[in-house]
C-alpha positions in Angstrom: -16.5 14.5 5.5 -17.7 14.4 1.8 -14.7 14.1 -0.8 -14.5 16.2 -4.4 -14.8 13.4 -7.0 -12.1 13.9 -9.7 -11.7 12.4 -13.2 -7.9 10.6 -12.3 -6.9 8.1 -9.7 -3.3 8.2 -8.8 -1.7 4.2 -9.8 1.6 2.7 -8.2 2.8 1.4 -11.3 6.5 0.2 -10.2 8.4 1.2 -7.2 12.2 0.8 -6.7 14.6 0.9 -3.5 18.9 1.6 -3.2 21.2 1.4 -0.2 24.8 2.5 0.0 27.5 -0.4 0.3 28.8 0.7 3.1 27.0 -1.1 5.9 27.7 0.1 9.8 27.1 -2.0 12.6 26.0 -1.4 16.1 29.6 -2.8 17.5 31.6 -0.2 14.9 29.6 2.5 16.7 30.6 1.1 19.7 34.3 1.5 18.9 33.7 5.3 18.4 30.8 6.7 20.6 29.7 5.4 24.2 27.1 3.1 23.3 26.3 -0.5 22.5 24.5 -3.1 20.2 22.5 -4.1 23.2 21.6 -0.7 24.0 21.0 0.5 20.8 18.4 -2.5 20.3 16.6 -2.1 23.3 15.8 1.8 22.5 15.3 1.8 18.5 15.5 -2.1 17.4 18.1 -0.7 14.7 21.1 -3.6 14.4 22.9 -1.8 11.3 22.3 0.9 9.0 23.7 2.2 5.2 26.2 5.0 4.9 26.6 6.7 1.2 29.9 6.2 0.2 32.6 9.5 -0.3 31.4 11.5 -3.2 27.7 9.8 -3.2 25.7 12.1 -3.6 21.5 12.3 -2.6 20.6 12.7 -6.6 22.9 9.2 -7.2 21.3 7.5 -4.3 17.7 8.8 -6.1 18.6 7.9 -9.5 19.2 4.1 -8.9 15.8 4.0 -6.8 14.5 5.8 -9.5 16.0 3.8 -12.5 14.5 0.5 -10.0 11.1 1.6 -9.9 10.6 2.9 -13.8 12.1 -0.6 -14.7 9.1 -2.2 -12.8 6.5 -0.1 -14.0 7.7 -0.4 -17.7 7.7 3.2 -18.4 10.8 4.9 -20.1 12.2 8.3 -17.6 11.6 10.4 -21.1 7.4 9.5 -20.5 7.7 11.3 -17.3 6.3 14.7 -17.0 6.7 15.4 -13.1 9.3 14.3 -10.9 9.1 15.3 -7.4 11.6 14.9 -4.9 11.8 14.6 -1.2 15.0 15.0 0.7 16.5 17.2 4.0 19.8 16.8 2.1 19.8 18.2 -1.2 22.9 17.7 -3.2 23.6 21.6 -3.3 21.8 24.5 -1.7 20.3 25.2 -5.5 19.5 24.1 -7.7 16.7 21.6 -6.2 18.1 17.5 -6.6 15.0 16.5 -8.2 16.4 19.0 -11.6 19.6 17.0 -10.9 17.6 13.6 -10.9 15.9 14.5 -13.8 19.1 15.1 -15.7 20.9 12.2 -14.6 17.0 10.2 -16.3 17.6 11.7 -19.2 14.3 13.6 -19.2 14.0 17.4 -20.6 10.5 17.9 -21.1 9.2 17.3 -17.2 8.4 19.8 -14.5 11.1 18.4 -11.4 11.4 20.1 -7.6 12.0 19.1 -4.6 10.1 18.9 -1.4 11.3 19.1 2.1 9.4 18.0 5.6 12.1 15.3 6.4 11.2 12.4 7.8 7.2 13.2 6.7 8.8 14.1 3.6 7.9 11.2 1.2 4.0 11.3 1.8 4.4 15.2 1.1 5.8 14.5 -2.1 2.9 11.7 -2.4 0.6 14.2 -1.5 1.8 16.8 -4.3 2.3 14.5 -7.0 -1.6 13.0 -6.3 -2.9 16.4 -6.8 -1.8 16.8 -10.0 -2.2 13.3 -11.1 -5.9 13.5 -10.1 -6.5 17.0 -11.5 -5.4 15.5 -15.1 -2.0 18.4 -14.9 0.2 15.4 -15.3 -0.1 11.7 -16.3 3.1 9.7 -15.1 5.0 11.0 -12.1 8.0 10.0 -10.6 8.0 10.5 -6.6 11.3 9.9 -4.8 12.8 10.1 -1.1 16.2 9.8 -1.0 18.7 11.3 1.6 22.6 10.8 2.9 21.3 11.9 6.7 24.8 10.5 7.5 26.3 14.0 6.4 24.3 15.7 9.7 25.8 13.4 12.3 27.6 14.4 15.2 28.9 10.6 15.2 30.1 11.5 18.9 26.6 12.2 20.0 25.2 9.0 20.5 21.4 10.0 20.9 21.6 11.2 17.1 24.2 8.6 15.2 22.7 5.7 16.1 19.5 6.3 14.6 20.7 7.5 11.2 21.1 5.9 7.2 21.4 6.8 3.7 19.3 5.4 1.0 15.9 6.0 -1.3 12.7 4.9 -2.9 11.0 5.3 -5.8 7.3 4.8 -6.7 6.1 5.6 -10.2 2.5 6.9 -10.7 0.3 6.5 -13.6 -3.0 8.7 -14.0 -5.7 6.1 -14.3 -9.9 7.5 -15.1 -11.5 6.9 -11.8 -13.9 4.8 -13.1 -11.4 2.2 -14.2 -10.0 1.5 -11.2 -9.9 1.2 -7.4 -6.5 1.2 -6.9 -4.3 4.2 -6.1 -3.9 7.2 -3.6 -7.1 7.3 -1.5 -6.4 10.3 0.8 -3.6 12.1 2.2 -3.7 14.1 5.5 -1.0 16.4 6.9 -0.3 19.0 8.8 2.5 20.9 10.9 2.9 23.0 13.7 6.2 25.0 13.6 5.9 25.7 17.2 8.2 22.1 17.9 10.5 23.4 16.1 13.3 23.2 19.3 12.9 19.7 19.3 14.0 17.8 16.2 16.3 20.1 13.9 19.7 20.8 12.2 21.9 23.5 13.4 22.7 25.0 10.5 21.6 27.0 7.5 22.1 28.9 4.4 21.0 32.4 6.0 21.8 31.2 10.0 25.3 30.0 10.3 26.3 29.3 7.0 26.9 25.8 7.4 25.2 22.8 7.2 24.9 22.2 10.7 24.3 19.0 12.7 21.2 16.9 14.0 19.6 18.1 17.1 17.1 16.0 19.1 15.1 15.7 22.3 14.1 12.0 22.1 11.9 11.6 24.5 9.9 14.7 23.3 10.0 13.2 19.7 8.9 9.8 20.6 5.8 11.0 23.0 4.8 13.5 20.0 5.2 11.1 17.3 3.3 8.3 19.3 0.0 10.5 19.9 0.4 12.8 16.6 0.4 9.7 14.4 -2.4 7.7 16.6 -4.4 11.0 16.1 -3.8 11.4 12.3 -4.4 7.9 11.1 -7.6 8.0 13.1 -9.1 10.8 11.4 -7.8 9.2 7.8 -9.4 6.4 8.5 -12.6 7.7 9.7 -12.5 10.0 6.7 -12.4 7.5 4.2 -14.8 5.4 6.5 -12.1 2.4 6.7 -11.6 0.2 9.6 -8.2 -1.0 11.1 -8.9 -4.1 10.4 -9.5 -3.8 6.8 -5.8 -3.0 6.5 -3.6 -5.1 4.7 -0.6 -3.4 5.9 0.9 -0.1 8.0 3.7 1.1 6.2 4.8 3.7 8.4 7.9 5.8 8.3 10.8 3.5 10.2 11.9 6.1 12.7 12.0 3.4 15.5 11.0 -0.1 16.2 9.4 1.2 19.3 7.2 4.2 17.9 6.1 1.5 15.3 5.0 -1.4 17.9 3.0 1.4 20.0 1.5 2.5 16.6 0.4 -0.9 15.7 -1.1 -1.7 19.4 -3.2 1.7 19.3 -4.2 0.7 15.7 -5.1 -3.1 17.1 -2.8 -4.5 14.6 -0.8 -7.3 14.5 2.9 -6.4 14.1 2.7 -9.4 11.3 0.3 -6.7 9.0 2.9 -4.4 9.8 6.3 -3.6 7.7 9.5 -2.8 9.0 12.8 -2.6 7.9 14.4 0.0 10.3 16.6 -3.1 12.1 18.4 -3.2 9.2 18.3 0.2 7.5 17.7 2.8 10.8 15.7 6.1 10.0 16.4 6.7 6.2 14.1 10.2 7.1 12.0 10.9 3.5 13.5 8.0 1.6 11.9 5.2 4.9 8.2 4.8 3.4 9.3 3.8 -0.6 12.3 2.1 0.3 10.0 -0.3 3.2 7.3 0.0 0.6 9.5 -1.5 -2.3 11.1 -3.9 -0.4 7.7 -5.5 0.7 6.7 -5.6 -2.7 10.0 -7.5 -3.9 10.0 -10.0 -1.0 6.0 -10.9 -2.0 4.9 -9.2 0.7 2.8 -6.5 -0.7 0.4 -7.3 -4.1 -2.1 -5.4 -5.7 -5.2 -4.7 -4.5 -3.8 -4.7 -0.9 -4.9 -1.8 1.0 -1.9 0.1 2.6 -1.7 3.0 5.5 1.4 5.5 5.5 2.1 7.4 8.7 5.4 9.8 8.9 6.3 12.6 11.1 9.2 14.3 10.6 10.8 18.0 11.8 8.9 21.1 11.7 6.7 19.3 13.1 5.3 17.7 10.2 3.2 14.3 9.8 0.0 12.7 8.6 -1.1 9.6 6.7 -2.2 8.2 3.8 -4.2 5.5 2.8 -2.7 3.8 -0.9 -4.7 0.5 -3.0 -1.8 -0.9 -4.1 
């Protein structure tokens, strides 16, 4: 596969992460719902996750991820001139909660919008902002995923609950001249098919019921999908862009479940020590999972530049892919 050579490589400059206060263990689920820590483990490797607190709203969540992640690039929210936003749960139905981000920053002169694939939502976002860093139609972007999924539980449906948190991450990118640099977005590659609609979804809708509706899941179908969708997509990244698994510093995938990662990592032939994951302690944070693992990494010393870095999400629709980042 050749690729079009373009004047701008897409930077991580600074990234940022937020969780709510308001942590939920396995055993206060187990007060409520027919479930237990044990089980709950064993299925997902989730121990606890972050609710957003009353009156949090997805755009508060994003601004202190956001206000994170300028702070370590060095770059003042006023520089910005796109701000992309990925979320399932916007803070109203219009207008979109990266406009609301973008006021909350401060910034007026920036194009902001939101994105939505869910859990795939973040490397959408990536995706979007990268062609118009690359292109030369922006210079300093702002990509976000931020959600409060804990406002589409049925918290007495225990295959949906446990699985859930709130939170976001940030990553700022710089346009850099290709020729200056090797580090940056490589290649995204995603894709849907609307035809799995049925089995990941939220009951609700603006034009449908009028309400926001609830999380809907077939697990099983979900796990067997995202196992051999993923496996598929990162192969063909990787072959695209001629890399080996074993050139990989790190998979960052989306932290769905413990499970779906380790299977991942064994059809990759990677060591789960090459591999992040935060999901035991923050559960599926849907479009805000990738930054917020990503950022985290990079604050514990984990991730430095240079390192090489694949993304994999999939997320309702069905949507998913991968991406391959020099960080």
């Amino acid at each position: 596969m050749s690729h079009i050579s373009t004047p701008f490589r897409s930077v991580i400059s600074g990234c940022g992460h937020y969780l709510p206060d308001n942590v939920i263990t396995n055993e206060e689920l187990s007060k409520t719902v027919d479930t237990s820590h044990q089980w709950i483990v064993e299925r997902t490797g989730i121990h606890q996750r972050q609710f957003a607190l009353e009156g949090q709203l997805t755009s508060d969540l994003a601004f202190e991820a956001s206000k994170r992640a300028l702070e370590k690039a060095g770059v003042d929210a006023k520089e910005l001139d796109l701000i992309v936003v990925a979320t399932a749960t916007p803070d109203v139905t219009f207008p979109s909660t990266g406009t609301r981000l973008q006021a909350k920053l401060g910034n007026i002169t920036g194009l902001a919008f939101d994105v939505a694939a869910v859990c795939a939502g973040y490397l959408l976002a990536l995706n979007v902002a990268d062609n118009f860093l690359k292109l030369g139609q922006s210079k300093t972007a702002l990509v976000v995923g931020a959600e409060t999924l804990s406002r589409l539980l049925d918290m007495q449906d225990r295959r949906t609950c446990v699985l859930f948190g709130d939170g976001a991450g940030a990553v700022v990118l710089k346009a850099v001249p290709s020729d200056q640099t090797d580090r940056g977005v490589i290649g995204i590659h995603m894709q849907s098919d609307g035809n799995f609609h049925d089995i990941l979804y939220a009951d609700g809708g603006v034009s449908s019921t009028g309400t926001r509706g609830k999380v809907y899941m077939e697990g099983r179908e979900v796990f067997r999908h995202a196992v051999t969708k993923l496996a598929a997509s990162a192969e063909k990244t990787l072959c695209d862009y001629k890399i080996d698994p074993e050139d990989l510093d790190w998979l960052i995938p989306h932290q769905a479940n413990l499970r779906i990662i380790e299977g991942m990592a064994k059809k990759l032939n990677m060591s789960m020590e090459k591999v992040i994951t935060t999901v035991q302690h923050h559960a599926n944070t849907s479009a805000a999972s990738i930054p917020l693992a990503l950022s985290h990494a990079v604050e514990k010393g984990q991730v430095k530049e240079g390192d090489l870095i694949l993304h994999e999400a999939i997320g309702g629709g069905l949507v998913w892919g991968s991406g391959l980042v020099r960080f």
